[in-house]
Residue frames relative to the residue before (quaternion, step in Angstrom):
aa qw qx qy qz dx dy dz
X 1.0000 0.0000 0.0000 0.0000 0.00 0.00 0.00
X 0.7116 0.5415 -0.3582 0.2684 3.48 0.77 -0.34
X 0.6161 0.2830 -0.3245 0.6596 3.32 -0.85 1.19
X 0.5460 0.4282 -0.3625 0.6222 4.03 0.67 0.66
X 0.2495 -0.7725 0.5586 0.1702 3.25 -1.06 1.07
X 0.2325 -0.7261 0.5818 0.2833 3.62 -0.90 0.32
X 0.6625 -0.6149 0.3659 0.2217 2.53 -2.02 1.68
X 0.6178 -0.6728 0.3798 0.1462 3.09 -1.51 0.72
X 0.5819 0.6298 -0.1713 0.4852 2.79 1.91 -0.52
X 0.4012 0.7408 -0.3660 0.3953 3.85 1.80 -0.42
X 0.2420 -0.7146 0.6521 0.0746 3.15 -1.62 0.41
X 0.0041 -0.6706 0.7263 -0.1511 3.84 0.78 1.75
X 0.2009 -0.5981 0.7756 -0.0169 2.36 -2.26 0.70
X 0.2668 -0.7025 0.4757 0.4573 3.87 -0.24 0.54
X 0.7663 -0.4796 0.3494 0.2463 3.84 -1.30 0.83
X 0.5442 -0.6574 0.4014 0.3325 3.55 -0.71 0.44
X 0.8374 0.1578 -0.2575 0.4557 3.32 0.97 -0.57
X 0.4063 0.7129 -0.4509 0.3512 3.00 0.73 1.19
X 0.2196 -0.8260 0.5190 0.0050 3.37 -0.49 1.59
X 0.0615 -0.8071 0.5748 0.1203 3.94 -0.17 0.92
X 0.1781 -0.7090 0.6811 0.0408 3.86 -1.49 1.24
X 0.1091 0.7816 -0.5842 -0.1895 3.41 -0.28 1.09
X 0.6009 -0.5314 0.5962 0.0327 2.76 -2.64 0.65
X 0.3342 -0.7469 0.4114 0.4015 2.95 -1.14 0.08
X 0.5370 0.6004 -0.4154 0.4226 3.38 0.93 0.82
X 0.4675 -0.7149 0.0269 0.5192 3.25 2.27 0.02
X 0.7995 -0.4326 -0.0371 0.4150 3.43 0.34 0.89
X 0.5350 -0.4069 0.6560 0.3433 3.80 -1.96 0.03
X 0.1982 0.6528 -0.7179 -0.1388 3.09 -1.95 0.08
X 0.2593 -0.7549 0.6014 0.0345 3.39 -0.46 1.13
X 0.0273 -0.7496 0.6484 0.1302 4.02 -0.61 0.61
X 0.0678 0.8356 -0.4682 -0.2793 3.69 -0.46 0.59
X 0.2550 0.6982 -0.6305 0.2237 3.19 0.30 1.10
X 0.7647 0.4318 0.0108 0.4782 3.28 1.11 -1.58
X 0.2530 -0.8501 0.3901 0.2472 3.06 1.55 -0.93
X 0.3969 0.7422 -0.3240 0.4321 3.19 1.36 0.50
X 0.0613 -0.8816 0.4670 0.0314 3.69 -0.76 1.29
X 0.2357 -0.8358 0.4956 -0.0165 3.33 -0.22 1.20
X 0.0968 -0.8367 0.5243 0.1252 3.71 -1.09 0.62
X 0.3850 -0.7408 0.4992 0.2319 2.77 -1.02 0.88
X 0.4052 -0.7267 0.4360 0.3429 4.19 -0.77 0.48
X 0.7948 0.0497 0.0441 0.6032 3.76 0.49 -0.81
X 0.6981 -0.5285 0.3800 0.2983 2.97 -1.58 0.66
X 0.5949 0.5500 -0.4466 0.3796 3.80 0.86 -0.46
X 0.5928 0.5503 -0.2474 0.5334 3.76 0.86 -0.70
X 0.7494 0.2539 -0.3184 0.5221 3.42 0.83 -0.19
X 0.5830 0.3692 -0.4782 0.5432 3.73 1.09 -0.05
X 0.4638 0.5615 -0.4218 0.5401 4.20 0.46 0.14
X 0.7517 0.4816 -0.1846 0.4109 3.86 0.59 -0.79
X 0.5538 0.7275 -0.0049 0.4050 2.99 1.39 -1.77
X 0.7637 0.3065 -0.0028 0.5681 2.99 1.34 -1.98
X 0.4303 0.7740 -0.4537 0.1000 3.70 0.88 -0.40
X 0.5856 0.6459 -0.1686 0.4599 3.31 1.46 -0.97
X 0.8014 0.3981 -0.1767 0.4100 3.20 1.24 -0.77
X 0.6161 0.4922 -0.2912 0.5416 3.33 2.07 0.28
X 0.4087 -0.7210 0.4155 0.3747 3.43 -0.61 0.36
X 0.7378 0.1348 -0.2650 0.6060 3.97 1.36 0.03
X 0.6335 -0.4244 0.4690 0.4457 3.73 -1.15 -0.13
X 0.6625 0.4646 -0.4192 0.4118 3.95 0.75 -0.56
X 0.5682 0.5591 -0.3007 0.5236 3.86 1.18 -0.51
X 0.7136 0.5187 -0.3738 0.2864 3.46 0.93 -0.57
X 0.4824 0.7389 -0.1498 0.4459 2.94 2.23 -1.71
X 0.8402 0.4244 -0.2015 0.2709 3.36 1.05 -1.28
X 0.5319 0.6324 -0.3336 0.4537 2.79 2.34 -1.09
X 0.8483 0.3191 -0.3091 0.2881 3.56 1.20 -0.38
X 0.7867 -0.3342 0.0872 0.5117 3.07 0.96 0.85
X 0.5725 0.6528 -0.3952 0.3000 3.57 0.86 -0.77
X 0.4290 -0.6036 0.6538 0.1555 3.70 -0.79 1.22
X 0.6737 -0.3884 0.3874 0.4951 3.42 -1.80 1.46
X 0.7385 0.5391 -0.2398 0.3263 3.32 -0.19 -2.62
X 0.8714 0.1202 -0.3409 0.3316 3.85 0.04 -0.28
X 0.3011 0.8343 -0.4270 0.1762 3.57 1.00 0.66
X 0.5964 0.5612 -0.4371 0.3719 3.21 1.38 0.21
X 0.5381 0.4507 -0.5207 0.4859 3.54 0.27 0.23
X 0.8276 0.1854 -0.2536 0.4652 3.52 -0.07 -0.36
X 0.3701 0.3263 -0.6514 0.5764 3.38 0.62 1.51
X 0.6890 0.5162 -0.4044 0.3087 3.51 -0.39 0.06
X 0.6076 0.6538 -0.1107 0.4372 2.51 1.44 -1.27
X 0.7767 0.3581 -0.1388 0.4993 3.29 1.22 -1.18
X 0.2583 0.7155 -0.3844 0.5231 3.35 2.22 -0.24
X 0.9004 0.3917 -0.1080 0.1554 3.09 -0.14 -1.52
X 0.5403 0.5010 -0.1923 0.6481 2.59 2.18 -0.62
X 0.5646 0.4225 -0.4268 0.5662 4.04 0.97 0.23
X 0.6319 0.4388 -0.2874 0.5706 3.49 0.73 -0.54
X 0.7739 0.3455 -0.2469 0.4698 3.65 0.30 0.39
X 0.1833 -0.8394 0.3586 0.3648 3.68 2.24 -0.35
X 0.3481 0.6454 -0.6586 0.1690 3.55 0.40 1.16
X 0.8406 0.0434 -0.1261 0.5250 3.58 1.67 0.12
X 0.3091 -0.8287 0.4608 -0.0732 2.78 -0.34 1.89
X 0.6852 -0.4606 0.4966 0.2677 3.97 -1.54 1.09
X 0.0168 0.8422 -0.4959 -0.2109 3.02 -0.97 0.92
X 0.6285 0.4720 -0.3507 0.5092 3.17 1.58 0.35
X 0.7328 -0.5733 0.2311 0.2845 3.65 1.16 0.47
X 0.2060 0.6882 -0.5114 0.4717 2.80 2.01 0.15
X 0.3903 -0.5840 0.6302 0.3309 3.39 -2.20 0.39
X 0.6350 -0.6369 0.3596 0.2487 3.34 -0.94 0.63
C-alpha cells in the first residue's frame, strides 16, 4: 500500500489499541499490539484522525477538517500509510 492513496470513500477508524499523545508538532501514536510508533506531522492530520469516528467516510473527515478537494493528497497517504501499518483499520471491510 505504500505510495497508494486511500480511497476517500473508506470508513477507517483509528485501531483499538492505539493510544494517540498530541504534540506540538502534531501528535504520537503508539499501537500496543504491534508496538509500532508512528508520527504524525501537523496538527491537521491529527484533527482528520481524531475525527474519523465521527464521519461516516474518510472524505467527510478531510473536509470537516478543513482540507480543500485540491490538497487532499497528502493526507491520503498519510492515512494510507497509517492503514498500511494498522494504526487504522476499515470498518466496513473494505481493504484499506
Amino acid at each position: 500500500m505504500r505510495g497508494l492513496l486511500i480511497d476517500r470513500a473508506l470508513t477507517l477508524r483509528l485501531h483499538p489499541q492505539v493510544a494517540i499523545r498530541p504534540e506540538p508538532f502534531g501528535a504520537l501514536l503508539y499501537h500496543f499490539g504491534t508496538r509500532k510508533l508512528s508520527f504524525l506531522k501537523n496538527r491537521t492530520i491529527l484533527a482528520v484522525v481524531q475525527s474519523l469516528a465521527d464521519h461516516p467516510d474518510v472524505g467527510s473527515a478531510l473536509s470537516a477538517a478543513g482540507v480543500g478537494a485540491g490538497d487532499e493528497g497528502p493526507y491520503l497517504h498519510a492515512l494510507g500509510v497509517l492503514a498500511d501499518s494498522h494504526m487504522l483499520v476499515s470498518v466496513n471491510g473494505e481493504a484499506p
